[in-house]
C-alpha positions as CSV (number, residue, x, y, z in Angstrom):
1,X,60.7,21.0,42.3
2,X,62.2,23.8,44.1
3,X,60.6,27.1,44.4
4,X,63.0,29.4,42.6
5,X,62.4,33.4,43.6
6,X,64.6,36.2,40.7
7,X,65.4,39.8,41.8
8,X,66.1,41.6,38.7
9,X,67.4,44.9,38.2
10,X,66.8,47.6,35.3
11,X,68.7,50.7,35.2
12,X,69.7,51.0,31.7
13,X,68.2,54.2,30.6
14,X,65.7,56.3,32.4
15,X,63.5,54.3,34.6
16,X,64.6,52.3,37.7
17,X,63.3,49.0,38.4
18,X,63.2,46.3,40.5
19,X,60.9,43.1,40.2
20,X,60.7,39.8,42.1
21,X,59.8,37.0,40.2
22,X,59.1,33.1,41.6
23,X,58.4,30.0,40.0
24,X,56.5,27.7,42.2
25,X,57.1,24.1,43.0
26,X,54.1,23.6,40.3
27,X,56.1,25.4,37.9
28,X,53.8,28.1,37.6
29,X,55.3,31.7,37.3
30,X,54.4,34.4,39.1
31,X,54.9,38.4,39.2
32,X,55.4,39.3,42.9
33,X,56.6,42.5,42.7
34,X,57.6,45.4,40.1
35,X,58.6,48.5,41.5
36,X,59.6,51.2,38.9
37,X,60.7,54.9,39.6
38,X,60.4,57.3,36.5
39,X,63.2,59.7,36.2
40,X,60.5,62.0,33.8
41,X,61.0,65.4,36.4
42,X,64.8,64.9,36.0
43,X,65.3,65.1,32.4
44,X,61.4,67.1,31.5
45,X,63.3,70.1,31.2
46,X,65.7,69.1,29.4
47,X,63.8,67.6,26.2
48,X,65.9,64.2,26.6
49,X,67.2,61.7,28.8
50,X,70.8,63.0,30.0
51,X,73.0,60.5,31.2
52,X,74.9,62.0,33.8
53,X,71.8,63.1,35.7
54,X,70.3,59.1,35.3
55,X,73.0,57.7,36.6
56,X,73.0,60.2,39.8
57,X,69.8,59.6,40.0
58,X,69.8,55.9,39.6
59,X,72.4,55.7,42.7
60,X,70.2,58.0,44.8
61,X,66.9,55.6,44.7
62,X,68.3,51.9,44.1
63,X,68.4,50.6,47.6
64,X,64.9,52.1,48.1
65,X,63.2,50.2,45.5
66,X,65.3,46.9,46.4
67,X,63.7,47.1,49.8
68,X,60.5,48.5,48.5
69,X,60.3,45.2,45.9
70,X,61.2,42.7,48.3
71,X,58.4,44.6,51.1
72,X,55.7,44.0,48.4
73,X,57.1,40.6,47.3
74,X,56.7,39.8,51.3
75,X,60.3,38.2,50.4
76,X,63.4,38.0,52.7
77,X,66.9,38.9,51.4
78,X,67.6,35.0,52.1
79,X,65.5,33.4,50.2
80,X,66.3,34.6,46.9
81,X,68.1,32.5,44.6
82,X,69.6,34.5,42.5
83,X,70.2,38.7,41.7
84,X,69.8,39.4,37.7
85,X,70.7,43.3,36.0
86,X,70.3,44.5,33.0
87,X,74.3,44.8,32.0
88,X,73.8,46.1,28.5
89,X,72.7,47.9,26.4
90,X,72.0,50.8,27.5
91,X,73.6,54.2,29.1
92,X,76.8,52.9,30.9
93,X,76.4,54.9,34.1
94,X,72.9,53.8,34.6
95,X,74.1,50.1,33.8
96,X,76.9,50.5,36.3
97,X,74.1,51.7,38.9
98,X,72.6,48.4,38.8
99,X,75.2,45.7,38.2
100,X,77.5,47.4,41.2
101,X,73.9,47.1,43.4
102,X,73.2,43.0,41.7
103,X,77.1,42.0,42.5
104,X,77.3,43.2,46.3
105,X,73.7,41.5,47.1
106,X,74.9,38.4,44.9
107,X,78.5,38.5,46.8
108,X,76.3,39.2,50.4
109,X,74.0,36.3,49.8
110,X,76.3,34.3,48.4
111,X,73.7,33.5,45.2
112,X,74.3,33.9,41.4
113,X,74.9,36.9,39.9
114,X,73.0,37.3,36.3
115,X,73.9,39.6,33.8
116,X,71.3,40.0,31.2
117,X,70.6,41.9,27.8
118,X,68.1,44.4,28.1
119,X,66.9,42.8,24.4
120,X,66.2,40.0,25.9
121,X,64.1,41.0,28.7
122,X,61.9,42.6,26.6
123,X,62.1,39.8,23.5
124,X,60.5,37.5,26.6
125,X,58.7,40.0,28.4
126,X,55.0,38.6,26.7
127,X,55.7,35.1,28.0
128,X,55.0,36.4,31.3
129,X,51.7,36.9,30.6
130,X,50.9,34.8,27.4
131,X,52.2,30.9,26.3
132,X,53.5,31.7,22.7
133,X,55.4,28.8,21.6
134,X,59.1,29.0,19.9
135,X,59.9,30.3,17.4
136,X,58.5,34.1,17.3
137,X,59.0,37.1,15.3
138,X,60.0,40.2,17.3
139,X,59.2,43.6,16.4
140,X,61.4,45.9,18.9
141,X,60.3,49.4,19.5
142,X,61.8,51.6,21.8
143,X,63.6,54.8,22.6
144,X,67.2,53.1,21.9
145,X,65.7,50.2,19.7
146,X,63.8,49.9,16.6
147,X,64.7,45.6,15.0
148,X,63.0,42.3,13.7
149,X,64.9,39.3,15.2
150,X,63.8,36.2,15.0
151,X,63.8,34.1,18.4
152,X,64.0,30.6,17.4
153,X,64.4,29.2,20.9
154,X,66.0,31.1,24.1
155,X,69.4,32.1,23.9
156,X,68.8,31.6,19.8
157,X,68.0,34.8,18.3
158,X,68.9,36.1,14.7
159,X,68.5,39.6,13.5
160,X,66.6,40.5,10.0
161,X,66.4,44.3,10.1
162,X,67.6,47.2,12.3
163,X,67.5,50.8,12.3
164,X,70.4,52.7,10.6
165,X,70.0,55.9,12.1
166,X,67.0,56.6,14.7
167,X,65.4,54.4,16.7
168,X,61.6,55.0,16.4
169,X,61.1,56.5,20.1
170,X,63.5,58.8,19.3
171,X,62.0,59.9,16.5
172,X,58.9,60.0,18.3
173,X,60.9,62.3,20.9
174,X,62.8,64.8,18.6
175,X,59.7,65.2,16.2
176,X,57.9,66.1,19.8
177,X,60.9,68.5,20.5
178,X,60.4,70.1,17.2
179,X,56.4,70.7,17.7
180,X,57.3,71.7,21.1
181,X,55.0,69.1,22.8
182,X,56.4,68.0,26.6
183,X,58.9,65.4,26.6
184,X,58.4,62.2,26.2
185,X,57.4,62.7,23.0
186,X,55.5,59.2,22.3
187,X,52.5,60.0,24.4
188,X,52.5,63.7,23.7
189,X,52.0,63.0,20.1
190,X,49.5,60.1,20.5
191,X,47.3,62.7,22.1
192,X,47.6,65.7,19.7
193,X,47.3,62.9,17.0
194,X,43.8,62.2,18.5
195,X,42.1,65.8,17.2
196,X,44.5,66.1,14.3
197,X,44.3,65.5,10.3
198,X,46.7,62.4,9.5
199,X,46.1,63.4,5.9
200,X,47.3,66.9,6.1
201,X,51.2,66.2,5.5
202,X,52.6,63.7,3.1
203,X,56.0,62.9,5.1
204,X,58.9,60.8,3.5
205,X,58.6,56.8,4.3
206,X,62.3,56.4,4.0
207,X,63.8,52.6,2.5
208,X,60.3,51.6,2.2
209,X,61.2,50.2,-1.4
210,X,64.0,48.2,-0.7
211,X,63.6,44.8,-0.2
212,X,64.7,44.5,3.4
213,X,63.8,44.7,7.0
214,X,66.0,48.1,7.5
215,X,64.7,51.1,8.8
216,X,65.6,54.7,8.6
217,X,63.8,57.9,10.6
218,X,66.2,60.8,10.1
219,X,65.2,61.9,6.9
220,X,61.2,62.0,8.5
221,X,62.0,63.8,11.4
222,X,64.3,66.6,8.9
223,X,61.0,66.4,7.0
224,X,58.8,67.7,9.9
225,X,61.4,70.1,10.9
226,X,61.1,71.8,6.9
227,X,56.8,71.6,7.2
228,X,57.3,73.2,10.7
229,X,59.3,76.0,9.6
230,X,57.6,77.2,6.8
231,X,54.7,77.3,9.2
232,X,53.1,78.6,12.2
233,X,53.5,76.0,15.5
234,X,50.0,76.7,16.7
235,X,47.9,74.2,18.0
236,X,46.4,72.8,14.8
237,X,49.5,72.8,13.6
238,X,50.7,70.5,16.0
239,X,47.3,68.4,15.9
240,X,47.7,67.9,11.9
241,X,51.2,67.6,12.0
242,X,51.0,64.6,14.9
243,X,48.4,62.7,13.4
244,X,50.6,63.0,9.7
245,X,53.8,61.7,11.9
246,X,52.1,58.4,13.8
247,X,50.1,57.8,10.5
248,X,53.7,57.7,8.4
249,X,55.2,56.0,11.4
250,X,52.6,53.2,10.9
251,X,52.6,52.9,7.3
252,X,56.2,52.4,7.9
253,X,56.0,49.6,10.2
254,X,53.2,47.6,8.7
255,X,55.3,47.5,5.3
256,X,58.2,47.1,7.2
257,X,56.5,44.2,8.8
258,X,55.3,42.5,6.3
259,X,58.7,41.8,4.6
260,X,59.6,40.7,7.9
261,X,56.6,37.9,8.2
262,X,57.6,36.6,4.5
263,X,61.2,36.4,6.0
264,X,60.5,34.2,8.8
265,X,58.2,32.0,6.7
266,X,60.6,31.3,4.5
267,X,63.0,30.8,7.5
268,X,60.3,28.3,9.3
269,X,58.6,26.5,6.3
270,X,55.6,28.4,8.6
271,X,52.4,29.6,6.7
272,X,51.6,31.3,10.1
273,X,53.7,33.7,12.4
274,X,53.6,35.0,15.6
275,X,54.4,38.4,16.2
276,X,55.6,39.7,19.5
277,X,55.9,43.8,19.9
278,X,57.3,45.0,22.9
279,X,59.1,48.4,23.7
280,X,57.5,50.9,25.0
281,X,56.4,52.4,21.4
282,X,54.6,49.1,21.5
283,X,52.4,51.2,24.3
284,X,50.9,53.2,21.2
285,X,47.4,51.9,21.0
286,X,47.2,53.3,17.0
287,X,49.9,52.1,16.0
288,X,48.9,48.4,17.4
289,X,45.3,48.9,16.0
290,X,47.3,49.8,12.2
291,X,49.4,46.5,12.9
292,X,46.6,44.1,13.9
293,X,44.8,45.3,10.7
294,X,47.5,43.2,8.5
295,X,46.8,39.7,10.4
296,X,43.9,38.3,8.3
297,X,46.0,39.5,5.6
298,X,49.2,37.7,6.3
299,X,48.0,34.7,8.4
300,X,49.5,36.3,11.2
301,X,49.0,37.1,15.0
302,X,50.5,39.9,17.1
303,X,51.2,39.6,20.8
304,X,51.4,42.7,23.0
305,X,52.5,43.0,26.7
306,X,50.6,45.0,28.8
307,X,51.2,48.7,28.9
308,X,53.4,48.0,32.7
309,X,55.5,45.0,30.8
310,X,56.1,47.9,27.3
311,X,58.3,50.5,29.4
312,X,61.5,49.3,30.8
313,X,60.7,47.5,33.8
314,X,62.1,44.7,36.4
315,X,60.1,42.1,35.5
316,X,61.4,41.3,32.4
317,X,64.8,41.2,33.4
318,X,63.9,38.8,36.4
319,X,62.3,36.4,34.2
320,X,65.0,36.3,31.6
321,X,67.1,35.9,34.8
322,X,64.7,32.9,36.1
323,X,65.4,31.0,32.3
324,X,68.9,31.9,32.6
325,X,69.1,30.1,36.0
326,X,67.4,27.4,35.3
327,X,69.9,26.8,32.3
328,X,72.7,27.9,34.6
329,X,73.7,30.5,32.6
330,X,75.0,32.6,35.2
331,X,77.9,34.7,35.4
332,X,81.1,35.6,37.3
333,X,81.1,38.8,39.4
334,X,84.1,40.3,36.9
335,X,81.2,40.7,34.1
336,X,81.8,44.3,32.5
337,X,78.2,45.7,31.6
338,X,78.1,46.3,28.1
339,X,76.6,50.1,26.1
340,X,76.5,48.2,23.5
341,X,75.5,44.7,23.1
342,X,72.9,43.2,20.4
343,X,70.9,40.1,21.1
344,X,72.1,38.6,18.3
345,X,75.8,37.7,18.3
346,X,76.4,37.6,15.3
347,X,74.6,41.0,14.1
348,X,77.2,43.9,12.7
349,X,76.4,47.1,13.6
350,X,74.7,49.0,10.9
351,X,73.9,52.6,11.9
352,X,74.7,55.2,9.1
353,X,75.5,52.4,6.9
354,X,73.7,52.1,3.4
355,X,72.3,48.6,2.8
356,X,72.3,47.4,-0.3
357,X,69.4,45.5,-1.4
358,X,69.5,41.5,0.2
């Protein structure tokens, strides 16, 4: 067997990353390299990620990390055997960024070029550092994502619940925003949440009594903005009113994700499921402590990455890119990156929609 070494690229939102990944003649894979530059002093001021600025800034830094990947990989240029990039979803300038820097290295060297869903990068993300055999439940939870799909084998993945408005990191962010906390809004609230009541505020738990996988966060983070304007946004404010938000949040989730468990049972003929939860919500050590209290429950097992793997990173996309090789499922250097693109094919899109019951 033939030692097979991935550069993958990740550009599609707010972080650039590079990662080199190899699979040795044993078959054993291996993390060589995963270089990642946070754009958080470009957008801090701002409140939010703005796209014209990641993008500029994306361009400014991409050949640095490539070299600065590759210097920590102790890998040449030339012995690469094929460039992946995230191509979708994502903010298109960003994307562009990184699939314009994968082509001319793939076109220079001559190698495979690999366009991959960011989806997928982080629906895979735990096999890097855990066996978990097929199929899986994932539980995506980011600052564009918030879905259950089911990933019955690679490249086989079927959706069972989105969101239809915000996804859960950006509620996380605009209910920050709204308390005034520094952006990014997950880890500002996990630490106010630490010294506040999570009792104090009974917040809405919006389509928690429908009998589907959907979820819905507007309506939460309109609630916070009522509470916080009928009050003073002092610091126990802010305290009480974190702890009420990642409390709700939870509750949320673990209801959410028990429909989803009896779903892919009934899907699998499986009395157990593994549950995979990646994103870089997933980094939110409360709201993996209030999930891993429903496995005994529901003859059930939840899989994290670690905290480097949650963010948006490089390695995920070269390892999707190292199963996509060794499938051959590579592409041709006209490949259009793609804002939007779900992992599953067949999944409509569903934001501001009403569902009816299913």
């Amino acid at each position: 067997m033939k030692k097979i070494l991935i550069l993958g690229i990740e550009s599609s939102c707010d972080e650039t990353s590079v990662a080199i990944v190899e699979k040795n003649q044993k078959g054993k894979v291996r993390v060589l390299s995963n270089i990642t530059k946070s754009q958080l002093d470009v957008h801090l001021k701002y409140g939010g990620v703005v796209p014209e600025l990641a993008a500029r800034a994306h361009s400014e830094i991409i050949d640095q990390i490539i070299l600065m990947a590759l210097k920590k990989a102790k890998v040449k240029l030339n012995q690469l055997s094929a460039i992946a990039a995230t191509a979708g979803p994502g903010l298109l300038g960003g994307l562009l960024v990184g699939v314009v820097s994968a082509k001319t290295l793939s076109s220079i060297l001559k190698i495979p070029f690999i366009a991959v869903n960011h989806l997928e990068g982080h629906a895979l993300s735990v096999l890097l550092e855990q066996k978990i055999d097929f199929p899986y439940l994932l539980l995506l939870v980011s600052g564009g994502h918030t879905e259950f799909t089911v990933v019955n084998k690679f490249n086989k993945y079927e959706r069972v619940g989105t969101t239809l408005d915000d996804a859960i990191g950006e509620a996380f962010d605009k209910t920050a925003r709204i308390l005034r906390l520094n952006y990014p809004g997950g880890p500002e609230i996990e630490k106010y949440a630490l010294k506040g009541d999570p009792y104090k505020y009974k917040l809405p738990q919006p389509l928690i009594y429908e009998k589907n996988c959907h979820f819905s966060f507007s309506g939460l983070k309109s609630a916070v903005a009522q509470v916080a304007s009928k009050n003073k946004i002092n610091s126990q404010f802010k305290k009480d009113m974190a702890a009420s938000f990642q409390k709700t949040i939870a509750e949320i989730l673990k209801l959410k994700t028990k429909s989803a468990i009896k779903l892919f049972k009934a899907k699998h003929k499986n009395s157990f499921a593994n549950i995979i939860v990646a994103g870089g919500v997933a980094a939110n050590q409360y709201l993996r402590k209030e999930l891993l209290n429903i496995e005994n429950e529901y003859h059930c097992q939840f899989y994290f990455p670690s905290i480097k793997l949650c963010t948006d990173n490089g390695a995920m996309i070269a390892y999707a890119g190292l199963v996509r090789y060794e499938k051959n499922l590579v592409n041709k250097l006209n490949f259009k990156p793609k804002p939007r693109w779900p992992l599953d094919k067949n999944a409509t899109f569903l934001k501001g929609k009403r569902i009816v019951n299913e």
